[in-house]
C-alpha positions as CSV (number, residue, x, y, z in Angstrom):
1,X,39.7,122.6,142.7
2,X,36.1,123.6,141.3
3,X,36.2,126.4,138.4
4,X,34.7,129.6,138.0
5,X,35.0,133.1,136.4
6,X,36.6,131.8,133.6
7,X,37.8,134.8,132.7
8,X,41.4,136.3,131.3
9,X,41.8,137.6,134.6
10,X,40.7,137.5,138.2
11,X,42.4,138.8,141.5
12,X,41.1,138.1,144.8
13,X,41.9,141.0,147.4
14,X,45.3,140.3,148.5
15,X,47.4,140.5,151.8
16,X,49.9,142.9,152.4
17,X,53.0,140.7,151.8
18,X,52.0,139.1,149.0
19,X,54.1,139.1,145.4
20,X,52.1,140.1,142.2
21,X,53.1,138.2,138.7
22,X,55.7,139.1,136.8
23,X,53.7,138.8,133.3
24,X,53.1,142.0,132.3
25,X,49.5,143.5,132.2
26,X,47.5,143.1,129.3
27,X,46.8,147.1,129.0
28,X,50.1,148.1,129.8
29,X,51.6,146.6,126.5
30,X,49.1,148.7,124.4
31,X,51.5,151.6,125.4
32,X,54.3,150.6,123.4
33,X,53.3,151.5,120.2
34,X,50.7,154.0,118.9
35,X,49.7,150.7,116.1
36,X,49.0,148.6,119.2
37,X,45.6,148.4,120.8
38,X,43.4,146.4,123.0
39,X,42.0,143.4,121.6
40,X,44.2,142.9,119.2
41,X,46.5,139.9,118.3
42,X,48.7,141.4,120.7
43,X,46.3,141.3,123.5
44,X,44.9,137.8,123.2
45,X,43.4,136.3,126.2
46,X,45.7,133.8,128.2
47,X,45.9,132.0,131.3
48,X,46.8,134.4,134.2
49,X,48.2,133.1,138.0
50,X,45.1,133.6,139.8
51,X,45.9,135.6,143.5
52,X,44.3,134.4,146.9
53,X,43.9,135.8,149.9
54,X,45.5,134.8,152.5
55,X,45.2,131.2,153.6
56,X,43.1,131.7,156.4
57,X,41.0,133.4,154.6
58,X,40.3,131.4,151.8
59,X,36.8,129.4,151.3
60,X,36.1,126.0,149.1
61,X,32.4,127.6,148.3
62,X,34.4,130.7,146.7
63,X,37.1,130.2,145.7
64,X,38.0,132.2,142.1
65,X,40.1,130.4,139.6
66,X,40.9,131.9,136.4
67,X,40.2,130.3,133.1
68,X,40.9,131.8,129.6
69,X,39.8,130.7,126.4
70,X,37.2,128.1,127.8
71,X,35.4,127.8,124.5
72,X,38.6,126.5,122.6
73,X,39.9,124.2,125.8
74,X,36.3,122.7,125.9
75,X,36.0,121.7,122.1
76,X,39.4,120.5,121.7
77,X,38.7,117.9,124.3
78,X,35.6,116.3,122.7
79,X,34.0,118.4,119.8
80,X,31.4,115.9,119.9
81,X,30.5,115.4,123.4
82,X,27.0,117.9,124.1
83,X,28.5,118.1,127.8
84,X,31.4,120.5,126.6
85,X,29.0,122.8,125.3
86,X,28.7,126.4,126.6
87,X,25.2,126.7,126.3
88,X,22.2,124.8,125.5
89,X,20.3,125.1,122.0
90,X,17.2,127.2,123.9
91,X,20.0,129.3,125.4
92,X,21.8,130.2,122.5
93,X,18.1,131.3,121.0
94,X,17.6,133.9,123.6
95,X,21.2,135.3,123.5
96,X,20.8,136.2,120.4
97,X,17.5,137.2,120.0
98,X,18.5,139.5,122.8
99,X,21.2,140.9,120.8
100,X,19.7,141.2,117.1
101,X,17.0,142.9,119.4
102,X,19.6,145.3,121.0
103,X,21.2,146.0,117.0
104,X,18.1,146.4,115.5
105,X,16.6,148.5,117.6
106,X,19.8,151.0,118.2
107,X,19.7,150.7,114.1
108,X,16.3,151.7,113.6
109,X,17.1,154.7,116.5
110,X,19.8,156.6,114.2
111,X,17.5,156.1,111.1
112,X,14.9,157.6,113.7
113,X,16.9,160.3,114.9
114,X,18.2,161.5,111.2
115,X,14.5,161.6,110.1
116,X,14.2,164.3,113.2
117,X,11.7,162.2,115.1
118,X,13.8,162.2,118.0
119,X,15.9,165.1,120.0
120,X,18.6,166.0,122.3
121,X,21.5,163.3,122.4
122,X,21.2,159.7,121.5
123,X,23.9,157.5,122.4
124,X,23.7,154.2,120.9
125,X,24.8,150.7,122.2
126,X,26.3,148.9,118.9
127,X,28.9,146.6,119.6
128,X,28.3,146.2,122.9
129,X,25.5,144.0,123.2
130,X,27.4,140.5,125.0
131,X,27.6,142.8,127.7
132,X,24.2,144.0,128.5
133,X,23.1,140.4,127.0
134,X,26.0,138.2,129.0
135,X,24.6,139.4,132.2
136,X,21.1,140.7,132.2
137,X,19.6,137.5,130.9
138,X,20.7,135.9,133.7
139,X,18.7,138.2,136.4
140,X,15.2,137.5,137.9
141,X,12.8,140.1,137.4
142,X,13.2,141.5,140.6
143,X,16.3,142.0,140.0
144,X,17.4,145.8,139.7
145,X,19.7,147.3,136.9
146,X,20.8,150.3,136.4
147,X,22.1,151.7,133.8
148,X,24.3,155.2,131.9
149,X,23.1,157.1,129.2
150,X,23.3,155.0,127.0
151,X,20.5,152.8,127.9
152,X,18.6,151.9,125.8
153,X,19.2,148.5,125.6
154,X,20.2,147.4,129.0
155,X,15.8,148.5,129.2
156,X,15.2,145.8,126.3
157,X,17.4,143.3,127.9
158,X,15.7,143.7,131.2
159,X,11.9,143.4,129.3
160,X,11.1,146.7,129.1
161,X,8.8,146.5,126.0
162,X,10.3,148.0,122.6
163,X,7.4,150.1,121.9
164,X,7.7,151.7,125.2
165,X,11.6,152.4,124.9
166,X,10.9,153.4,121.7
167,X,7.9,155.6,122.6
168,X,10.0,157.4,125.0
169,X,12.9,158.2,122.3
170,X,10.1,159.8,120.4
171,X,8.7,162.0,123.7
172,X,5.5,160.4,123.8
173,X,3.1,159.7,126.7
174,X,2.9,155.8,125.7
175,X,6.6,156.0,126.5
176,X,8.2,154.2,129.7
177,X,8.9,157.5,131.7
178,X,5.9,158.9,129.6
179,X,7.9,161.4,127.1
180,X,10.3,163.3,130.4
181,X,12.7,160.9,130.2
182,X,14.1,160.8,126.6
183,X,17.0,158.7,125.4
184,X,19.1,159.3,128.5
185,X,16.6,158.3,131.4
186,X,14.9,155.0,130.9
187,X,13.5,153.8,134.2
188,X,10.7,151.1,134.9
189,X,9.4,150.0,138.1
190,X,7.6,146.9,136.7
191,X,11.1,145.7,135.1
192,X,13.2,147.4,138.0
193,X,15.4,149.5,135.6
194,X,16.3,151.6,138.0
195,X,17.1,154.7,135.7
196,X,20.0,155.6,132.8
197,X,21.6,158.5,134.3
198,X,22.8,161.5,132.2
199,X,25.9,162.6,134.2
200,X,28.4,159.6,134.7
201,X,28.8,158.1,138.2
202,X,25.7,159.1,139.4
203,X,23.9,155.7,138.8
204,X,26.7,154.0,141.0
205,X,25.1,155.5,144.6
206,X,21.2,154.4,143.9
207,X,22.5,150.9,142.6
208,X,24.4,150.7,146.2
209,X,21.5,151.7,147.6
210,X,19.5,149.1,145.7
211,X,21.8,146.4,147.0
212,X,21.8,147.9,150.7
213,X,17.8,147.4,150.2
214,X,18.3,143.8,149.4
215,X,20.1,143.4,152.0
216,X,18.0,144.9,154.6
217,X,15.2,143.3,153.7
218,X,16.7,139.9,154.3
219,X,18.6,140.8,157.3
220,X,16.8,143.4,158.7
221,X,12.9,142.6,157.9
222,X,13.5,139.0,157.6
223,X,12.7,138.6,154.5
224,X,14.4,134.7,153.7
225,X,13.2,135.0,149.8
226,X,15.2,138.3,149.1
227,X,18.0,137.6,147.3
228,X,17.6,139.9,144.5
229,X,20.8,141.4,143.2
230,X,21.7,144.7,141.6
231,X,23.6,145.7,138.1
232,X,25.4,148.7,138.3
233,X,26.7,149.5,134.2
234,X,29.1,152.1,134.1
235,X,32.2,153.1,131.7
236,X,36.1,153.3,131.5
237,X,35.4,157.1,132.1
238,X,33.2,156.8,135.3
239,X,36.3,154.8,136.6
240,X,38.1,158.0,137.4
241,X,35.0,159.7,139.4
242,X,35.2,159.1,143.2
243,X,31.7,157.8,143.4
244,X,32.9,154.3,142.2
245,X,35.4,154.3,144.5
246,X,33.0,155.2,147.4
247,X,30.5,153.1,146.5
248,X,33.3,149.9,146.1
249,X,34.0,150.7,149.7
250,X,30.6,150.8,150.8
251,X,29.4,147.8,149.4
252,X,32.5,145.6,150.4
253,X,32.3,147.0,153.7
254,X,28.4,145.9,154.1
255,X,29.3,143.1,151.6
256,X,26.3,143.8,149.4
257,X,24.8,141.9,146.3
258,X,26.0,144.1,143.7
259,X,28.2,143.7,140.9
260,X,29.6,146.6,139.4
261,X,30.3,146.1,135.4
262,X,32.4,148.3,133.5
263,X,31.4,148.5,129.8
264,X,35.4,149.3,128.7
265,X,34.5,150.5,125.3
266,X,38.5,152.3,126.0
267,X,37.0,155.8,124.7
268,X,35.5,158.6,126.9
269,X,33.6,160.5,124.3
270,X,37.0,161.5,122.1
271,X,39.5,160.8,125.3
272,X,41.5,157.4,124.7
273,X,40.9,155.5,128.7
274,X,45.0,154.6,128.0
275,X,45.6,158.6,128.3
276,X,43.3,158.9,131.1
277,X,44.1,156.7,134.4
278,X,47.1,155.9,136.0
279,X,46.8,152.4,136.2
280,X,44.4,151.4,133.0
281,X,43.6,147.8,134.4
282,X,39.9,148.5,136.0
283,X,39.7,145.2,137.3
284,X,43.0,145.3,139.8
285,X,40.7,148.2,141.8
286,X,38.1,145.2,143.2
287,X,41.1,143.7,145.5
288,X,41.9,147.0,146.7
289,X,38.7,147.4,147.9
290,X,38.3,144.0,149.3
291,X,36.6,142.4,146.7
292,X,37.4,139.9,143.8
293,X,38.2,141.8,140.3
294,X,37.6,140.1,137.2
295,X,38.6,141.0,133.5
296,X,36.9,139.6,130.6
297,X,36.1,140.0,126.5
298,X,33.4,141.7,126.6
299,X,32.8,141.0,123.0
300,X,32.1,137.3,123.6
301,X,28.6,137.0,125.0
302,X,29.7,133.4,126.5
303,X,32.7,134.2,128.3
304,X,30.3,137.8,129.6
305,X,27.8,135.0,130.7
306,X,29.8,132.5,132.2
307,X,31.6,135.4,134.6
308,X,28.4,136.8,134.6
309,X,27.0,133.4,136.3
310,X,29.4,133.1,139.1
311,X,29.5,137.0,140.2
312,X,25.4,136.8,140.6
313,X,26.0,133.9,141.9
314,X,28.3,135.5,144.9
315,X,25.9,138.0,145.2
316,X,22.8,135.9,145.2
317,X,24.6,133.5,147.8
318,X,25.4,136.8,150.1
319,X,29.2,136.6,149.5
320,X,29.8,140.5,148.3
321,X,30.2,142.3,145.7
322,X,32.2,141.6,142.4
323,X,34.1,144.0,139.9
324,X,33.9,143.3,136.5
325,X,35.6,144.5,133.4
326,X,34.5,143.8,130.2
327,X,36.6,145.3,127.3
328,X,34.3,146.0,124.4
329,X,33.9,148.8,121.6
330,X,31.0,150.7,120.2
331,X,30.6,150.4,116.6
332,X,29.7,154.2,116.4
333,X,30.2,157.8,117.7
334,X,29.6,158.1,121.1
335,X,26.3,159.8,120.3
336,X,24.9,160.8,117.4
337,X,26.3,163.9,116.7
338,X,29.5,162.8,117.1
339,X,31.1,162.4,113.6
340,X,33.8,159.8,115.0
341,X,37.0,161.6,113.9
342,X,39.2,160.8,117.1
343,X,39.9,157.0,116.5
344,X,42.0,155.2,114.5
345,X,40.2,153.3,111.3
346,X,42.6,150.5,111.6
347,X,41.4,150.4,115.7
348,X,37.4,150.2,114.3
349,X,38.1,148.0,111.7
350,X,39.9,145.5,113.9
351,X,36.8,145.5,116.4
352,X,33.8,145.5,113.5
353,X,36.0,141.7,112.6
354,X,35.0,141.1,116.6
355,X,31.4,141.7,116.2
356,X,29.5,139.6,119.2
357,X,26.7,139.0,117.0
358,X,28.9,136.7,114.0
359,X,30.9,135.2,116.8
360,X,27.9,133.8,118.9
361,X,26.1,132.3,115.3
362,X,30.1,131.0,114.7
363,X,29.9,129.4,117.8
364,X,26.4,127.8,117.4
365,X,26.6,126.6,113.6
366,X,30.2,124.7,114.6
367,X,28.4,123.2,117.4
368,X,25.3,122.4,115.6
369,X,23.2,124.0,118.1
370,X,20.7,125.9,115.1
371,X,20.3,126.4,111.3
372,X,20.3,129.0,109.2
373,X,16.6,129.4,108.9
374,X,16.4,129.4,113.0
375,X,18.2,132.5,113.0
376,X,16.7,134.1,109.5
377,X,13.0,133.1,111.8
378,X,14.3,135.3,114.6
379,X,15.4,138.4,112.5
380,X,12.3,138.7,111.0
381,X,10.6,138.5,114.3
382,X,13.0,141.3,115.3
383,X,12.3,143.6,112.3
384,X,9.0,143.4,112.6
385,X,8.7,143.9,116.2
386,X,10.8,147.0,115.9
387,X,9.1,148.2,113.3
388,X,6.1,148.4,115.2
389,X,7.6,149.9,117.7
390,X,8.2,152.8,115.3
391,X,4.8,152.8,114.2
392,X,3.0,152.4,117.8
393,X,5.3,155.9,118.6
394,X,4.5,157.8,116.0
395,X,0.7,157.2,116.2
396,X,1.1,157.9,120.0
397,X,0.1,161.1,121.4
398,X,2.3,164.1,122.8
399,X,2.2,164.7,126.2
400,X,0.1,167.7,127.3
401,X,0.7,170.8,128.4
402,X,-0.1,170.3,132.4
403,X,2.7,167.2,132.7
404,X,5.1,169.5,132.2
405,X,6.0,169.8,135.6
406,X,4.6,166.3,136.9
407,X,6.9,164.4,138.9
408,X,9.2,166.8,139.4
409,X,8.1,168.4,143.0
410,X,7.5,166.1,145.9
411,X,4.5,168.6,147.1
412,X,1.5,168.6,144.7
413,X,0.3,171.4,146.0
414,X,4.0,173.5,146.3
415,X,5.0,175.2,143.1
416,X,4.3,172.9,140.8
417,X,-0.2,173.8,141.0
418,X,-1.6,176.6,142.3
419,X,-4.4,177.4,145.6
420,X,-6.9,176.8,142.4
421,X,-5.6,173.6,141.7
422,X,-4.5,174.6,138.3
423,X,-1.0,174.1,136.7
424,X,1.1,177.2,137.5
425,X,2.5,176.5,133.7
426,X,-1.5,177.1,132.2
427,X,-1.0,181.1,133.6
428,X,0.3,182.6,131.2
429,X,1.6,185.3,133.9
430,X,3.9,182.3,135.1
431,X,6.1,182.5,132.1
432,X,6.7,186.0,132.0
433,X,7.8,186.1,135.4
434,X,5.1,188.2,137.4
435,X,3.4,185.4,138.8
436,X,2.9,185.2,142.5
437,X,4.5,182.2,144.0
């Protein structure tokens, strides 16, 4: 039988009188002891039974078989042979240019935000780059993602330029959303980033609706070329919200190109995800819902891609939706005004050891895919690109006065601008409250 999701995990939705395995879940042991946590040697990935439907309802073009620790099954059949190899030399470039970019860049943002050149809260990505990497790289421009408040690079991977995310950080007009968005609210039409949404769950309905889009446009319009697919990025804390859970029933009912990627970083701000669900295991909700869940490390950008691959690949092909979770860790507070007090330093010290970046140049220096100066080549292209970035925002100009309310009431002419035309903000009579409206 053909492979895919080569994953730790993967359940297909399951009939009624079917028997689960008796190994016991990879969260569930984290309970046992308060020294005991996920990803550790404890929690190493091995091969799981993979479920079916039933046999009636099982197809050859989709069927999900679960694979763990590919990369080390591959090389100890021929460490020689190019075929075994996960990725090509031009492939391995771009993942990691993608994820120096996504470091860098989050890097430069706390030096950025400490300086006071940016406000509000500013939630960086660090450590969990193989996501955002793993599976945007793989989408076609028209392809829609969209993303939580912490953004900022799911807007890089997606080609947003780093000037423009960077501008926006900094409130300019040169900025992607023009300075009103800030760090919590990228969005670009050209790139289809779809937004980064503030309050959690909320991005989960407009990426549904993105996907029903898709769909209706090939169905509906008969549009034959549409086959554009939709990332919705969410966290172990959004898991608990009932949008995902009415937005998993929605788009297995319509069966709609989305896949729906939990970023399990296993912390909701200072709340541990093993103290907050019933059943930690994110991936076991897809079945329930009718569609195949998948679990994954999400700290190894090549087992992200390779589940990555065949989910869009469902989606692409019109076969439904996908759950995915990837277990990762960020490398900081949740934002930047959190002083990281809550976890364990034995927990983030295990997980910096884990850092996607070193295990992707591991992979390609034992494979001989690069050199040393390849990679040196490509952070210094990365400095200096973010550098500029920091330099193009700063010399950009603030936005003025009469944007403040742009883009924020559907009629132009409602209470957003006055008879005269004029910004209702301009009167100063407006701000103390005795302005006719």
């Amino acid at each position: 039988m053909a492979m895919s999701f080569s994953a730790t995990k993967v359940l297909q939705p399951l009939p009624l009188n079917s028997t689960r395995s008796a190994e016991k879940p990879l969260l569930c042991q984290s309970l046992k002891g308060s020294s005991s946590f996920l990803g550790s040697s404890s929690h190493k990935l091995s091969l799981k039974k993979t479920f079916y439907p039933h046999q009636s309802q099982r197809r050859s073009n989709n069927a999900v078989v679960a694979v763990s620790d590919v990369v080390k099954e591959k090389k100890s059949k021929s460490k020689s042979s190019s075929s075994n190899l996960l990725i090509t030399k031009e492939e391995g470039l771009v993942l990691y240019e993608d994820m120096v970019l996504g470091r860098t860049f989050e890097d430069m943002c706390a030096q950025m935000y400490y300086r006071g050149k940016m406000f509000g809260f500013v939630h960086l990505y660090n450590g969990q780059e193989a996501v955002s990497t793993g599976f945007i790289k793989l989408l076609k421009k028209e392809d829609s993602v969209v993303s939580t408040y912490r953004d900022h690079v799911h807007a890089l991977s997606k080609g947003v330029p780093a000037r423009q995310v960077m501008s926006e950080l900094f409130g300019k007009t040169t900025g992607c959303c023009r300075g009103q968005g800030g760090s919590m609210h990228m969005f670009s039409k050209e790139h289809n980033v779809l937004g980064g949404f503030a309050f959690i769950g909320e991005g989960i309905p407009v990426a549904t609706g993105a996907a029903f889009t898709s769909k209706y446009r090939r169905e509906v319009l008969k549009e034959a070329d549409c086959d554009h697919v939709t990332l919705a990025f969410f966290g172990d804390g959004t898991c608990n919200n009932g949008q995902f859970y009415e937005c998993l029933n929605m788009a297995a009912l319509w069966k709609l190109p989305i896949i729906f990627v939990v970023e399990n970083n296993l912390w909701a701000i200072g709340m541990s995800h093993l103290r907050s669900t019933s059943d930690p295991e994110i991936w076991k909700k897809g079945p329930a819902f009718g569609m195949p869940g998948v679990h994954v490390d999400g700290m190894d950008v090549l087992k992200v891609r390779e589940v990555a691959m065949e989910a869009v690949g469902r989606a692409r092909r019109g076969e439904g939706p996908t759950l995915v979770e990837c277990e990762t860790y960020r490398f900081r507070g949740h934002s930047l005004a959190d002083p990281d007090e809550l976890r364990d330093p034995a927990e983030k010290n295990h997980y910096a050891t884990r850092d996607p970046i070193t295990a992707l140049k591991k992979y390609m220096f034992e494979n001989n895919l690069v050199n040393e100066a390849e990679l040196k080549a490509i952070d210094k292209k990365i400095d200096e690109l973010v550098e500029e970035s920091v330099e193009f925002a700063e010399a950009s100009p603030v936005p003025a006065r009469n944007q403040l309310l742009e883009n924020v009431f559907a009629d132009p002419r409602g209470f957003g601008i006055g008879p005269d035309g004029r910004y209702r903000c301009e009167d100063p009579k407006f701000t103390e409250g005795t302005a006719q409206v």
